[in-house]
N, C-alpha and C positions, 0 to 999 in steps of 0.2 A: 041296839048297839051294846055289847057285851062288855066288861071291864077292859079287856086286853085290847078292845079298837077304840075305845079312849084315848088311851096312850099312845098308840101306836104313830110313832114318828120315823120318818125316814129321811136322813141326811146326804143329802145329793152334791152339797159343798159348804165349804166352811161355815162355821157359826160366823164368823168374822171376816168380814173382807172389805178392805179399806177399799174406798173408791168403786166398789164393784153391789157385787150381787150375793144372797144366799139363797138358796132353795133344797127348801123339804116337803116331804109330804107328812099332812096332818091330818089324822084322821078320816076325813072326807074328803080332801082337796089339799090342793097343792098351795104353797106358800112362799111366797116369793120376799125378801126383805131387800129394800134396794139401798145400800150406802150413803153415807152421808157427800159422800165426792165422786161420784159416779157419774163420767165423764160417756153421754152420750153419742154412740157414730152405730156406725151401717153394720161393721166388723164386730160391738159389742150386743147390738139384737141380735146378731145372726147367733152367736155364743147361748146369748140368755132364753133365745127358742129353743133352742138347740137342747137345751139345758131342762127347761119347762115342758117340750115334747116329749121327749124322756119320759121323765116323770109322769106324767098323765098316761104314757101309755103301759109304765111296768103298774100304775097302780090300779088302773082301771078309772079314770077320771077327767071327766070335763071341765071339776069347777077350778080355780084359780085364783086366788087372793094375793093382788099387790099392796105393801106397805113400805112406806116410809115418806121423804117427801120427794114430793116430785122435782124431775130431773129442772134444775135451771137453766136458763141462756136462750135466745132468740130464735127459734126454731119455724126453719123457712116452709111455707107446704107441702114443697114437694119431701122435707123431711119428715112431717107427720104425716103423709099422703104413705110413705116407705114403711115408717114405724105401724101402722094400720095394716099396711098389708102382711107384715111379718106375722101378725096374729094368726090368719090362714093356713100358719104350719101345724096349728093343733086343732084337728077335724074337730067341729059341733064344738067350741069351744066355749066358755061362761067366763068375763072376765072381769072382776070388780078390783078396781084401783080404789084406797083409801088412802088419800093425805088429809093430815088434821087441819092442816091450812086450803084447800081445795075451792077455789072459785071455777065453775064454767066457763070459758072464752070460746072462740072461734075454732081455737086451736082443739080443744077436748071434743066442741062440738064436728068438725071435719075428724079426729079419728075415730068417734063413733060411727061417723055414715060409711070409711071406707071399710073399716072392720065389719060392717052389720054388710055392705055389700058382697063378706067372701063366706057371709053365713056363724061369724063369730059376734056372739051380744055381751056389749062391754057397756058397763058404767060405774060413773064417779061418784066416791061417798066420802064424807069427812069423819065416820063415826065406823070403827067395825065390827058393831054387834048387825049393825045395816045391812051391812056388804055382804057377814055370812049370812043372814038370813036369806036378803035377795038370791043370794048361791044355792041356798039349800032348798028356798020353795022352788026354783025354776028350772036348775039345773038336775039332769040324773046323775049320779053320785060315781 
């Protein structure tokens, strides 16, 4: 990797977005920062795929790194059952979620099976020297 794909960033939406999302591309993959108020529904995945397919396709990339913390509030199965399969909109996908507070439930564990059933391999890390690594050994770039 050459000095100028170092750097190389691409800004897909704001640095800053209350309540919401940002996404750029970083060097190898795409990076996604999720809001401190970031009020999850059906209408805001469909955006933030939307948003994330994109980008993976103008850059040429599978891999995908979420950060910040994870979304709060009670989330029913058939929501995470929804939120799983929205992943299936970015073919051969690699998708490592980093919250620094990050315990496994039920919850993490069922969107893992429905995602890994549409061919997208997602997992959780509390650290993200972790997540890129996992990204960069398994995924092609």
């Amino acid at each position: 990797m050459n000095e100028d794909q170092i750097h190389k960033t691409q800004w897909l939406a704001p640095l800053v977005l209350e309540g919401g999302v940002s996404v750029q591309f970083r060097n190898d993959h795409v990076h996604v920062q999720l809001g401190t108020d970031l009020k999850v529904s059906s209408e805001q995945r469909n955006l933030i795929w939307g948003l994330i397919g994109r980008a993976c396709q103008e850059n040429g990339t599978s891999r995908v790194l979420v950060e910040g913390r994870a979304p709060e509030g009670i989330f029913q199965p058939t929501e995470v059952v929804d939120a799983g399969l929205k992943t299936a909109t970015v073919p051969r996908l690699w998708l490592a979620f980093c919250f620094g507070d990050f315990k496994p439930d039920e919850r993490s564990e069922l969107y893992e099976t429905v995602a890994g059933s549409k061919g997208v391999r997602v997992k959780f890390f509390s650290n993200t020297g972790s997540a890129l690594s996992w990204l960069r050994t398994n995924a092609r770039s």
